[in-house]
OpenMM code with the backbone's topology and positions (N, CA, C; nanometers):
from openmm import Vec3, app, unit

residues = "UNK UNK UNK UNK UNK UNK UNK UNK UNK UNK UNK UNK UNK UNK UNK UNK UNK UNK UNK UNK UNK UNK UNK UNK UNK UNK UNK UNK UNK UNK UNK UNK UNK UNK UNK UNK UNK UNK UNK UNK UNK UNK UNK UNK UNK UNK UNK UNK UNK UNK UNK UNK UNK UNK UNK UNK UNK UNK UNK UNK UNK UNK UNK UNK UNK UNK UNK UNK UNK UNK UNK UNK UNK UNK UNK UNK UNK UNK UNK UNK UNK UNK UNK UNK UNK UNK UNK UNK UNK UNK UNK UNK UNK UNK UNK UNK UNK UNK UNK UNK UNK UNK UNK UNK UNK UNK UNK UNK UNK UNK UNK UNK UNK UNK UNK UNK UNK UNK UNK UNK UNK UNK UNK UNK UNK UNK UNK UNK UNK UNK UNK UNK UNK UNK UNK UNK UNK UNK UNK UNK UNK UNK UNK UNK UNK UNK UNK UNK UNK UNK UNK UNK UNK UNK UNK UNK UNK UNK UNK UNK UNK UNK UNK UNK UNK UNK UNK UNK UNK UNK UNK".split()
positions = [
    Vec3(11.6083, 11.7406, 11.2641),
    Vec3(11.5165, 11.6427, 11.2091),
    Vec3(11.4773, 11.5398, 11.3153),
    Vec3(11.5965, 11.4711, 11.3876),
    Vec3(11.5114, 11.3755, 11.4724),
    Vec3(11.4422, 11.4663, 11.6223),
    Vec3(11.4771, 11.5597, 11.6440),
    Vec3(11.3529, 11.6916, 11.7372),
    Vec3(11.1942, 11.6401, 11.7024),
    Vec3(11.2101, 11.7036, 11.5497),
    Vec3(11.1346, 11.6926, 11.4783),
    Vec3(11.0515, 11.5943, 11.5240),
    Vec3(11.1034, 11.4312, 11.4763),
    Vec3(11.0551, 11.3158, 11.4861),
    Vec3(11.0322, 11.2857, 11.6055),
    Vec3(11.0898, 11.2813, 11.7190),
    Vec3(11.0774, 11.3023, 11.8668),
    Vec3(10.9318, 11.3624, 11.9165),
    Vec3(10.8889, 11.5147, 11.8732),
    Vec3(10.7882, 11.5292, 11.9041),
    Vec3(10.6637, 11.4987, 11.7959),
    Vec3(10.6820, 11.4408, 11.7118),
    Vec3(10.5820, 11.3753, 11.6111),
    Vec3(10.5276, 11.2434, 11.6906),
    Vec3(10.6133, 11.1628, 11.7776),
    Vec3(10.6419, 11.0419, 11.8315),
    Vec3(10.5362, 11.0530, 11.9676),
    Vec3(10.6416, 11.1983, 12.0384),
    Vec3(10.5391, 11.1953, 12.1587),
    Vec3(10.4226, 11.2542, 12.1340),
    Vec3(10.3617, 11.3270, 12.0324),
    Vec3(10.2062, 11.3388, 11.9590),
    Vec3(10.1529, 11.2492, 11.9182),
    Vec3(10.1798, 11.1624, 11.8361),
    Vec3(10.1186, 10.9988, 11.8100),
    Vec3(10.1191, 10.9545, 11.9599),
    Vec3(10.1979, 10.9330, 12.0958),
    Vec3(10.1547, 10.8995, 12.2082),
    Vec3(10.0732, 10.8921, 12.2994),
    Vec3(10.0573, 11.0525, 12.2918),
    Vec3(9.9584, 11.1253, 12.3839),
    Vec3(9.8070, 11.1349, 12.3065),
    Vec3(9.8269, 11.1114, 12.1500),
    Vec3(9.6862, 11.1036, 12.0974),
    Vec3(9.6587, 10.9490, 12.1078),
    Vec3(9.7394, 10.8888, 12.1534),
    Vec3(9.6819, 10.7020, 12.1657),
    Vec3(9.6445, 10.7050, 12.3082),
    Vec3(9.7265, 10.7591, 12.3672),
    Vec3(9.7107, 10.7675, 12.5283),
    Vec3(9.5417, 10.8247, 12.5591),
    Vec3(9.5387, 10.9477, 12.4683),
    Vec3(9.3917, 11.0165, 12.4672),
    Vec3(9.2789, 10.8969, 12.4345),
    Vec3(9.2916, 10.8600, 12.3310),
    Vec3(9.1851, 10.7610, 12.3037),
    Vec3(9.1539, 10.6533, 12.3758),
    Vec3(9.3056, 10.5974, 12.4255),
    Vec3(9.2479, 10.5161, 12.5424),
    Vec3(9.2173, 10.5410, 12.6649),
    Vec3(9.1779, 10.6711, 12.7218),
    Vec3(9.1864, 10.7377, 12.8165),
    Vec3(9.0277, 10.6805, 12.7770),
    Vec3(8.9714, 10.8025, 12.6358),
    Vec3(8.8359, 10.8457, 12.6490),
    Vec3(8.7599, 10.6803, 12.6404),
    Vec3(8.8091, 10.5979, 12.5607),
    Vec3(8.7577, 10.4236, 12.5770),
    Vec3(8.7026, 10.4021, 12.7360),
    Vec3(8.8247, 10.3898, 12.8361),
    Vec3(8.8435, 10.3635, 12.9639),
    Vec3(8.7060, 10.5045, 13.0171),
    Vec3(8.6911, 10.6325, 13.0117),
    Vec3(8.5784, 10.7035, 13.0887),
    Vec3(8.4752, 10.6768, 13.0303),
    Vec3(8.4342, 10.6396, 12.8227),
    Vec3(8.3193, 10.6217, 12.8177),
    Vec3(8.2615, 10.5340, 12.9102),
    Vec3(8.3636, 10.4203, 12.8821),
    Vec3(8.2855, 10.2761, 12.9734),
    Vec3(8.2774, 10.2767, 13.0387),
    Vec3(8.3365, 10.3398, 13.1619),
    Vec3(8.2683, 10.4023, 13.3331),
    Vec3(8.1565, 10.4799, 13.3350),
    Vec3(8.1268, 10.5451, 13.2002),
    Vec3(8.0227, 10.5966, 13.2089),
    Vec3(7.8865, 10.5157, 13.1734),
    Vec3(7.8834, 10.4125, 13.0919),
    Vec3(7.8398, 10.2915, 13.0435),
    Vec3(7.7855, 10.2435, 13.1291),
    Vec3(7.8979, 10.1856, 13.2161),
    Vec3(7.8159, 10.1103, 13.3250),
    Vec3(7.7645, 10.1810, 13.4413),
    Vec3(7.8494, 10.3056, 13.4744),
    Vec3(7.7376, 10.3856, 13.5907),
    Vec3(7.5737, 10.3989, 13.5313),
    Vec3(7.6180, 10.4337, 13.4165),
    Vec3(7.4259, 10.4343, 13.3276),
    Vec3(7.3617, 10.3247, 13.3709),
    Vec3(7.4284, 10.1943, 13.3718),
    Vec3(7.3582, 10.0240, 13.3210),
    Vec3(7.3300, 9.9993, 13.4964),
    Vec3(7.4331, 9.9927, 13.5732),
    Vec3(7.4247, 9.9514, 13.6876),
    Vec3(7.4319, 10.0412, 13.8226),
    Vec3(7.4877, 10.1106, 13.8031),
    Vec3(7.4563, 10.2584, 13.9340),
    Vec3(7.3732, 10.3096, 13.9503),
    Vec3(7.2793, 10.3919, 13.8347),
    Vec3(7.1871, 10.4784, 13.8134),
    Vec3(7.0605, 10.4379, 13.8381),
    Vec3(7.0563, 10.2613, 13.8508),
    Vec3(6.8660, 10.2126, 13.8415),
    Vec3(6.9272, 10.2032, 14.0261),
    Vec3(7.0615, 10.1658, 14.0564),
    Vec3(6.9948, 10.1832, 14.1665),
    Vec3(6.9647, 10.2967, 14.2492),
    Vec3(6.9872, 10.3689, 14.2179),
    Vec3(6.8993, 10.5024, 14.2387),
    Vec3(6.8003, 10.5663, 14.1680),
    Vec3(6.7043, 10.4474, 14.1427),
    Vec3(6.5693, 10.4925, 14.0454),
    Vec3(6.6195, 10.5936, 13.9773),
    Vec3(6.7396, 10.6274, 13.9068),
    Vec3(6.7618, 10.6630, 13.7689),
    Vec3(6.7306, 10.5844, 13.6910),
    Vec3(6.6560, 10.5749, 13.5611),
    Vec3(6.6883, 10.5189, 13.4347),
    Vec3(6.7660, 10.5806, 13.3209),
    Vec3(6.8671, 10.5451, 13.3087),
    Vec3(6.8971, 10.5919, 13.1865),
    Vec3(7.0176, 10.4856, 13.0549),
    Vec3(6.9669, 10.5623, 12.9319),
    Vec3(7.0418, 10.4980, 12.8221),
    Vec3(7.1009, 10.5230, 12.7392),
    Vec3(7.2376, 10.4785, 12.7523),
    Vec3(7.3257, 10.5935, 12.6264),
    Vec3(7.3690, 10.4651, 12.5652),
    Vec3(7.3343, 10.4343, 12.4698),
    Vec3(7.3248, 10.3871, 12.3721),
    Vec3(7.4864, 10.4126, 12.2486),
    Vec3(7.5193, 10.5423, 12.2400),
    Vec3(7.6131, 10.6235, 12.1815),
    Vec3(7.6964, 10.5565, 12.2700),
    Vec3(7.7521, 10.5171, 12.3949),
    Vec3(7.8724, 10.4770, 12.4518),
    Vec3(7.9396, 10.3593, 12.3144),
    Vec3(7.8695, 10.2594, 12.3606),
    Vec3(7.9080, 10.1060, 12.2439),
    Vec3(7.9333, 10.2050, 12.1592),
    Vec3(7.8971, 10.2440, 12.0286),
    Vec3(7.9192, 10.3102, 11.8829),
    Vec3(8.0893, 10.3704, 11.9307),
    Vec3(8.0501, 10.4769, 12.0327),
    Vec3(8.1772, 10.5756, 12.0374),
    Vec3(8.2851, 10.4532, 12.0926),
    Vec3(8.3103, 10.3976, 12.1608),
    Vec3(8.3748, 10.2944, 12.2458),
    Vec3(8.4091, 10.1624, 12.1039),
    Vec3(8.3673, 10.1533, 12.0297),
    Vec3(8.3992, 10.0645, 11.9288),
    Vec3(8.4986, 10.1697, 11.7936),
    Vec3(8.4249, 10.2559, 11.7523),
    Vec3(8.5001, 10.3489, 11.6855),
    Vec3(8.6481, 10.4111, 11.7872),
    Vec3(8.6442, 10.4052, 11.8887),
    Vec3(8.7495, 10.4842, 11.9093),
    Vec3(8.8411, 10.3158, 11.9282),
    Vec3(8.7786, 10.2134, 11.9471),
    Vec3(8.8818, 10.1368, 11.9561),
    Vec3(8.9505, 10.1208, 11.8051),
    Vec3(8.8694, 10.0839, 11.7068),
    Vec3(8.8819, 10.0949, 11.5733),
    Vec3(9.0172, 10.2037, 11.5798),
    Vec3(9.0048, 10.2940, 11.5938),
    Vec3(9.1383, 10.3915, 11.6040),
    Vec3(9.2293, 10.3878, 11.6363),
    Vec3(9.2187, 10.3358, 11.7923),
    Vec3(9.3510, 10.3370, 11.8800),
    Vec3(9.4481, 10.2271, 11.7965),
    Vec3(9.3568, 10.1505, 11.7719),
    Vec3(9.4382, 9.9922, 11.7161),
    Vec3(9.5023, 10.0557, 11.5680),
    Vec3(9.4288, 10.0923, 11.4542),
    Vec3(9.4774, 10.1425, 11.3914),
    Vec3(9.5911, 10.2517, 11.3588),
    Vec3(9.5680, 10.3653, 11.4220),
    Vec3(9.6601, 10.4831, 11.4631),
    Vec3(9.7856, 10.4097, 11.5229),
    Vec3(9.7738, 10.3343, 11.6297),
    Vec3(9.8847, 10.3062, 11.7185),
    Vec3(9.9699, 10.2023, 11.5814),
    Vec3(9.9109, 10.0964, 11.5726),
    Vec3(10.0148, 10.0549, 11.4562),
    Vec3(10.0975, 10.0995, 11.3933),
    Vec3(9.9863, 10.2038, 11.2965),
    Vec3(10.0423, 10.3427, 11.2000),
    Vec3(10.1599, 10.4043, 11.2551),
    Vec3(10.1268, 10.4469, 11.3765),
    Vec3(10.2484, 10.5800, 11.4308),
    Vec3(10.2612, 10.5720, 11.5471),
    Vec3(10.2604, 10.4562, 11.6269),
    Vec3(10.2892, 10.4459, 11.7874),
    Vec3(10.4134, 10.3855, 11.8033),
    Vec3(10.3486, 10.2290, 11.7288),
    Vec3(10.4555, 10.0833, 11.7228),
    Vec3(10.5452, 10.1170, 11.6487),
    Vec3(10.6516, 10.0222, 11.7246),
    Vec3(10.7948, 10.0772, 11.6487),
    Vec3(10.7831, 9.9304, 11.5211),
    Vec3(10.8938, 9.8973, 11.4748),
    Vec3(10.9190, 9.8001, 11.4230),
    Vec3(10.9260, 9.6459, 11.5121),
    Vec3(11.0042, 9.6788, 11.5566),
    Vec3(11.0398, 9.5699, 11.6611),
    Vec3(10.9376, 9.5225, 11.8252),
    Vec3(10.8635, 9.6326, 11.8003),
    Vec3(10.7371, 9.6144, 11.8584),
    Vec3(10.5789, 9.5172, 11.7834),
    Vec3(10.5775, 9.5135, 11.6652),
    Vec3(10.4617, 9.4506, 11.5981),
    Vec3(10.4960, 9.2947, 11.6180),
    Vec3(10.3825, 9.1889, 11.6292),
    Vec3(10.4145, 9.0564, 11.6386),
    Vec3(10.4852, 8.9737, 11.5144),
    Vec3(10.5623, 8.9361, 11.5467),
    Vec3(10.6254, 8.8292, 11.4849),
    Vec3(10.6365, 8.6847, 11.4620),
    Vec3(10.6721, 8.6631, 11.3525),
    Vec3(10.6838, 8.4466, 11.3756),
    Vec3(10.8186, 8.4616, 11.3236),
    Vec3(10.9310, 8.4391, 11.4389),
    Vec3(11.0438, 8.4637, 11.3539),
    Vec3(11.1381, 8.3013, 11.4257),
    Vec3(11.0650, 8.2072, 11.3950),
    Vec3(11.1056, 8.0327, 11.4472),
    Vec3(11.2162, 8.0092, 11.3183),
    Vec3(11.2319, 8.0783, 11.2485),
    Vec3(11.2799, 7.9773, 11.1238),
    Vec3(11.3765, 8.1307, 11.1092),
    Vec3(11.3072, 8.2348, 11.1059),
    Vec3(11.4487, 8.3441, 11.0966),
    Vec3(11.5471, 8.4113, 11.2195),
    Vec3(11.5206, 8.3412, 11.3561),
    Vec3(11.6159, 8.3729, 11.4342),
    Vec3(11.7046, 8.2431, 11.4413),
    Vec3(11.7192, 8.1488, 11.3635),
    Vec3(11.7826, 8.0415, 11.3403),
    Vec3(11.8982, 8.0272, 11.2081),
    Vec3(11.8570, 8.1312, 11.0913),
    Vec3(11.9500, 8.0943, 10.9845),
    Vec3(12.0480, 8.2813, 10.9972),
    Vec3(12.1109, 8.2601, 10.9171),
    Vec3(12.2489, 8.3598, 10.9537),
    Vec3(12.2095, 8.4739, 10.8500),
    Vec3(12.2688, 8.5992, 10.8529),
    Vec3(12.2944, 8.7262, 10.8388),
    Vec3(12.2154, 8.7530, 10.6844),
    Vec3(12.2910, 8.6506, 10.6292),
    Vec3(12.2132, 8.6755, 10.4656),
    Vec3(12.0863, 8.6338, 10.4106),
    Vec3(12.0695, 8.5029, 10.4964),
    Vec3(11.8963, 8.4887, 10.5266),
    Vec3(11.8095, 8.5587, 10.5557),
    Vec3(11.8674, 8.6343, 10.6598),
    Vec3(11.7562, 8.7313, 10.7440),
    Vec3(11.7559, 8.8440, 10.6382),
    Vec3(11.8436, 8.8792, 10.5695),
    Vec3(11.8398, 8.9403, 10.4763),
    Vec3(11.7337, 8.9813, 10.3867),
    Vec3(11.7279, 8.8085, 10.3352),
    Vec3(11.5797, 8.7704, 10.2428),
    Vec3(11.4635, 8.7723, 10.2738),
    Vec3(11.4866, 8.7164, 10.3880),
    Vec3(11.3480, 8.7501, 10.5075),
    Vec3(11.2921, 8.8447, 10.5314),
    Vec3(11.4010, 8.9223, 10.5411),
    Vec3(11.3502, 9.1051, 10.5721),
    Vec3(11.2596, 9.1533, 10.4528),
    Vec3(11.3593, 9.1291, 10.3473),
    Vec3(11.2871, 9.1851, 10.1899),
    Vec3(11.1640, 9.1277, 10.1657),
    Vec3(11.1560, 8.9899, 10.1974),
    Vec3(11.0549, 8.8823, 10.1324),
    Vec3(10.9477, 8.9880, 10.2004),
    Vec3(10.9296, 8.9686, 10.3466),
    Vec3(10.8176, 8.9776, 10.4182),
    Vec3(10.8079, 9.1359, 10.3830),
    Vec3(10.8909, 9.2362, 10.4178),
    Vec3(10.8474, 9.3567, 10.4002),
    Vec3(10.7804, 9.3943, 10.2217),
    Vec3(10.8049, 9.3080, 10.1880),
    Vec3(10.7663, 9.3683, 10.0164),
    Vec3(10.6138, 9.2447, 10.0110),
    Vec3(10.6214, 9.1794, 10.0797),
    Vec3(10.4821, 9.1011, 10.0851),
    Vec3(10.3823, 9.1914, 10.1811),
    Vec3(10.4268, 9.2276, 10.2622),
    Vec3(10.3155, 9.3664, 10.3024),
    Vec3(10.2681, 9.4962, 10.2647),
    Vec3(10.3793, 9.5102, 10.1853),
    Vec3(10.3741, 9.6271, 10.0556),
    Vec3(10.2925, 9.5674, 10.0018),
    Vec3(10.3021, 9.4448, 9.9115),
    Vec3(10.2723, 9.4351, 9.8192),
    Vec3(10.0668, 9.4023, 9.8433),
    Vec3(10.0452, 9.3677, 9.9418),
    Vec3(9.9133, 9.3011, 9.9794),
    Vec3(9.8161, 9.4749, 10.0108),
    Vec3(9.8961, 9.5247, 10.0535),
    Vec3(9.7954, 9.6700, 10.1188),
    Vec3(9.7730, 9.7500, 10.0039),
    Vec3(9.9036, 9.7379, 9.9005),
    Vec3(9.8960, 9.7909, 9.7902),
    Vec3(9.8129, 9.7685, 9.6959),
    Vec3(9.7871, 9.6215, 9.6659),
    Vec3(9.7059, 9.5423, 9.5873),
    Vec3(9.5536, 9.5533, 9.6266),
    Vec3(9.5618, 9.5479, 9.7707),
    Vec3(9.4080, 9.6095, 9.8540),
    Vec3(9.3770, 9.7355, 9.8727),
    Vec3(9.4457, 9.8213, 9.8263),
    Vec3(9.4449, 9.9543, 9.8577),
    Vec3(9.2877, 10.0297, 9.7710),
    Vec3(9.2912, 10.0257, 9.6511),
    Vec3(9.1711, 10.0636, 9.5629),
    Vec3(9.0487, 10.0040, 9.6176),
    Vec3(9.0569, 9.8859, 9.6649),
    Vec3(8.8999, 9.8193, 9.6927),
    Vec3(8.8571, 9.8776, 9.8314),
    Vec3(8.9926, 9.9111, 9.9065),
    Vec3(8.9647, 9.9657, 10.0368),
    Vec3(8.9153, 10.1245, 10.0325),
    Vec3(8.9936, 10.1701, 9.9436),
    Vec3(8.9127, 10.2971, 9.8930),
    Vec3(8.7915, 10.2784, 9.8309),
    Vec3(8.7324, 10.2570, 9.8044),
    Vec3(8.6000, 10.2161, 9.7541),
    Vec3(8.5051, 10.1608, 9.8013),
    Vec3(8.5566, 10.1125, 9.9245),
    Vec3(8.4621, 10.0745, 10.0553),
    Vec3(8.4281, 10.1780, 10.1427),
    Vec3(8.5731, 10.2293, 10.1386),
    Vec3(8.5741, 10.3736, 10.2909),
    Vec3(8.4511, 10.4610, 10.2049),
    Vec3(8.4838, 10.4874, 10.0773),
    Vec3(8.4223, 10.5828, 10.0022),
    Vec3(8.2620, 10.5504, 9.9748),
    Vec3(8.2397, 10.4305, 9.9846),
    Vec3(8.1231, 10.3614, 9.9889),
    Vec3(8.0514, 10.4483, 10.0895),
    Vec3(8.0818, 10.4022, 10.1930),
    Vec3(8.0082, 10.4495, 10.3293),
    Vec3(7.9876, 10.5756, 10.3526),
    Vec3(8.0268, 10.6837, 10.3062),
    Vec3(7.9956, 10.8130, 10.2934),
    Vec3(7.8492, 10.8258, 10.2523),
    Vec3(7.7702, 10.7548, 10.2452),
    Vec3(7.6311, 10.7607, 10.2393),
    Vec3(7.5562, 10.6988, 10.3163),
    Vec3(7.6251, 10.5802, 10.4230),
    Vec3(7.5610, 10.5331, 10.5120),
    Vec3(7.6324, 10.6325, 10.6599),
    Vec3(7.5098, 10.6523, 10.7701),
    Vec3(7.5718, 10.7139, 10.9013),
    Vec3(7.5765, 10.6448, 11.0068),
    Vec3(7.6522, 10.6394, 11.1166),
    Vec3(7.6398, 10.5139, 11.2311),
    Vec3(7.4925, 10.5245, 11.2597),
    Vec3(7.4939, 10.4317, 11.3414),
    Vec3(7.3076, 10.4260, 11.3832),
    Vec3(7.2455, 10.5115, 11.5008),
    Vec3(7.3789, 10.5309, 11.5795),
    Vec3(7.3104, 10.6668, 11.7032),
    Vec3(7.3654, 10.7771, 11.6867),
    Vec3(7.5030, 10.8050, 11.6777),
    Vec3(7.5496, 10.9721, 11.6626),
    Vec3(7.5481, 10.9765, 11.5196),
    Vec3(7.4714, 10.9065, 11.4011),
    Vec3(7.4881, 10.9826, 11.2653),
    Vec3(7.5598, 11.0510, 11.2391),
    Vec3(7.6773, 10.9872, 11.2776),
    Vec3(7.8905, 11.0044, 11.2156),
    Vec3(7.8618, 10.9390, 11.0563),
    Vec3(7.9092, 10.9779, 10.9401),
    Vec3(7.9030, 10.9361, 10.8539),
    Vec3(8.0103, 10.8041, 10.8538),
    Vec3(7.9971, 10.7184, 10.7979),
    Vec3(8.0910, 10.5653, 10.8249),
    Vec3(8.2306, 10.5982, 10.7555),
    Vec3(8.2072, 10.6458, 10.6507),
    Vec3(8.3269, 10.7248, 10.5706),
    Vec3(8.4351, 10.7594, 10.6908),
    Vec3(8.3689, 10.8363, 10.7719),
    Vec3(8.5074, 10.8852, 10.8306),
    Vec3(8.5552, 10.7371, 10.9648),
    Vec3(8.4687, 10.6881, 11.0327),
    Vec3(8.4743, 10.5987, 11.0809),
    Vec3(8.5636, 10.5110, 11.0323),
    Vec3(8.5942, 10.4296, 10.9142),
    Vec3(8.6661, 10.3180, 10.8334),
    Vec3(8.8037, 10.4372, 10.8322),
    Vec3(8.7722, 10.5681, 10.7364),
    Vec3(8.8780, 10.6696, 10.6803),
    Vec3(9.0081, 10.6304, 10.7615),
    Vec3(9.0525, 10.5764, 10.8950),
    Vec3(9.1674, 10.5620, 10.9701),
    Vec3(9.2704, 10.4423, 10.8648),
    Vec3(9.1370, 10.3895, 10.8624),
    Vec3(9.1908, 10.2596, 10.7416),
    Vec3(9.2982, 10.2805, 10.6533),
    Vec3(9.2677, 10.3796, 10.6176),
    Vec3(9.3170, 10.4014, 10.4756),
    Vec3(9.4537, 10.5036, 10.4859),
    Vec3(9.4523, 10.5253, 10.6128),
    Vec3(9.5571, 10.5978, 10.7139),
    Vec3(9.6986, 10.4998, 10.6786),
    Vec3(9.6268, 10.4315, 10.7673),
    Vec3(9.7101, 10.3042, 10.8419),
    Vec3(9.7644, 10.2147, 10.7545),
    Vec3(9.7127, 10.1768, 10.6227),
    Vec3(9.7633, 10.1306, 10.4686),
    Vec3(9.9199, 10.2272, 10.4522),
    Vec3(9.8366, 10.3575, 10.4076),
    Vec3(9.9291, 10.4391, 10.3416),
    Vec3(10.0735, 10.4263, 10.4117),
    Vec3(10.1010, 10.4543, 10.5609),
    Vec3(10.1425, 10.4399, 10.6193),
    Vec3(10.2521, 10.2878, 10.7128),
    Vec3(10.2052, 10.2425, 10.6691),
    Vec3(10.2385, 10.0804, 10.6913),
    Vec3(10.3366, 10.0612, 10.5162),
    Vec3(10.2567, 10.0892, 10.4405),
    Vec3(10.3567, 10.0686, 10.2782),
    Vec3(10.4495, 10.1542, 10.2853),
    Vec3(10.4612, 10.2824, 10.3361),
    Vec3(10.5799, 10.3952, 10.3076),
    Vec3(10.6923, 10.3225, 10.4641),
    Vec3(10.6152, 10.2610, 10.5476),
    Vec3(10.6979, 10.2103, 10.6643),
    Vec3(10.8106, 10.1031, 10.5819),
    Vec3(10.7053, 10.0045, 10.5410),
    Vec3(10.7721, 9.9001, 10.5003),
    Vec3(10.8412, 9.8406, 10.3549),
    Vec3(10.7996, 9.9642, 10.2828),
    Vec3(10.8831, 10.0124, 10.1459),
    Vec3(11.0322, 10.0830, 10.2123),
    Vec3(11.0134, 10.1901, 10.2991),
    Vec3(11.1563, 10.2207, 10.3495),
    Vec3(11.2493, 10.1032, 10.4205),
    Vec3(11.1685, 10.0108, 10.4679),
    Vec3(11.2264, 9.8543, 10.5375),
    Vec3(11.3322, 9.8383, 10.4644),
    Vec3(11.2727, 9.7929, 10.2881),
    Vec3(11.3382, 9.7508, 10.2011),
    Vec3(11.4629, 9.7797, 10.1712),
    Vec3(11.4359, 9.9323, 10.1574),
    Vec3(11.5458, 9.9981, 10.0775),
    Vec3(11.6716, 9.9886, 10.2314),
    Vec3(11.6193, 10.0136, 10.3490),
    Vec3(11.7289, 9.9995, 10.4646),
    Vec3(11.8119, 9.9192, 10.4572),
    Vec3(11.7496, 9.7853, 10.4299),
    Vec3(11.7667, 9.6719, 10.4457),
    Vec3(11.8938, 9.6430, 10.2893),
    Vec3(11.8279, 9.7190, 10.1818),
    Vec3(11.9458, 9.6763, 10.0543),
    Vec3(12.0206, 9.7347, 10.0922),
    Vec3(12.0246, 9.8867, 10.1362),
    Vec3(12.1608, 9.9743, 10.1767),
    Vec3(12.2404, 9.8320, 10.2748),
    Vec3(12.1895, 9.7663, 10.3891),
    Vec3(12.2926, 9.6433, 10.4022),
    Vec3(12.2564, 9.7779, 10.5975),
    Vec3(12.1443, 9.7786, 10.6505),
    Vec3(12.1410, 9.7753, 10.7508),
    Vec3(12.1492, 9.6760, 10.8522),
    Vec3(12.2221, 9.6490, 10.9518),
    Vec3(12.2128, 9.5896, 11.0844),
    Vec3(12.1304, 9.5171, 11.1453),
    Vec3(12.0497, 9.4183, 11.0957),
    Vec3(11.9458, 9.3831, 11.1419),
    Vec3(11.9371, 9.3290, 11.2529),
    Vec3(12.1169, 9.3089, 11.3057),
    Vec3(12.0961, 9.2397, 11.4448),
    Vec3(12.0775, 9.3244, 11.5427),
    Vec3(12.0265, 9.4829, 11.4807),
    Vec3(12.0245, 9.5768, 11.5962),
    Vec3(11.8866, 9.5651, 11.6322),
    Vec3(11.8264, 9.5513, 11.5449),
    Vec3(11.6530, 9.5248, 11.6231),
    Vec3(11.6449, 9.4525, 11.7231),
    Vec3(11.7051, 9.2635, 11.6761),
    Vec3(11.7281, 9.1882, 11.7917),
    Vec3(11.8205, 9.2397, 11.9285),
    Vec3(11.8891, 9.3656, 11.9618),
    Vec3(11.9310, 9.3923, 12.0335),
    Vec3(11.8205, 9.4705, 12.1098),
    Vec3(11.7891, 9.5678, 12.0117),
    Vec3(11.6919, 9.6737, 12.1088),
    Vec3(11.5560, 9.5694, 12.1500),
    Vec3(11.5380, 9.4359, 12.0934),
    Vec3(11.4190, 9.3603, 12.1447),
    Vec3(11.4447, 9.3248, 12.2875),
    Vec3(11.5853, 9.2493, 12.3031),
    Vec3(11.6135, 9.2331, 12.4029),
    Vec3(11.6459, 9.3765, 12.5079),
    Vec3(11.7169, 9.4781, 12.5210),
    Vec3(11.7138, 9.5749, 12.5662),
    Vec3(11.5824, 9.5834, 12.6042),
    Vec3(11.4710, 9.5944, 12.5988),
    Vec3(11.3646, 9.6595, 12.6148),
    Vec3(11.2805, 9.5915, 12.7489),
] * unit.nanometer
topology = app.Topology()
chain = topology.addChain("A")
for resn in residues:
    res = topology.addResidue(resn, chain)
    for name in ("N", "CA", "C"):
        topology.addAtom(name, app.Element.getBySymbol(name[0]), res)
């Protein structure tokens, strides 16, 4: 099982790695178009860079959250919970992880109904339907609640929480 998870891990990697690869060549290609090419009495205009270069960022950011970032990797405000002791952090853990459940969950239908919306509108240069464009969205929800619903239950089983703060520092 953790094999398993191991190469699930380095596939979520190499597909974030990909996207920011193709971000980083559209936009070399962008600007060789904008600024290289007139000076060699080329004109030309790709227009499709921005669209593709915004959608794939839309992704990377999304996806990588979803299935890149670990736990102990996402930003934190933890001024008031690296200060009180074992059974606090406790509450803390639950409070906040079931307040992110609870918000994506509560947003979840309207967000479906937006993604689903757009299935009739198409971007404005490669006429990608928007549907699939947002669709990561709804990825990254699902995914983030089953993350941080399992938080919970870790956390009642009476997991270690000072091991995160270890592997933070480790890192």
């Amino acid at each position: 099982m953790r094999r398993i998870a191991r190469l699930l891990g380095a596939g979520a990697d190499a597909m974030a790695a990909a996207m920011l690869a193709a971000i980083f060549v559209v936009f070399l290609l962008q600007i060789g178009a904008r600024y290289v090419a007139p000076a060699f009495g080329v004109q030309m205009t790709l227009g499709w860079t921005i669209e593709v270069n915004l959608t794939l960022w839309l992704w990377l950011v999304l996806f990588s959250c979803a299935f890149v970032l670990r736990e102990r990797d996402h930003v934190k405000f933890d001024l008031l919970y690296s200060h009180v002791g074992p059974g606090a952090k406790r509450v803390f853990a639950v409070l906040s992880a079931l307040a992110i459940v609870a918000a994506l969950v509560v947003a979840m239908p309207d967000s479906w109904d937006y993604v689903s919306f757009y299935k009739i509108k198409k971007s404005a240069t490669l006429r990608i339907p928007l549907s699939y464009v947002f669709s990561i969205y709804m990825v990254f929800a699902v995914v983030i609640v089953a993350r941080y619903a399992w938080r919970v239950i870790d956390v009642l089983r009476g997991r270690d929480l000072s091991r995160d703060e270890r592997d933070i520092l480790a890192d």
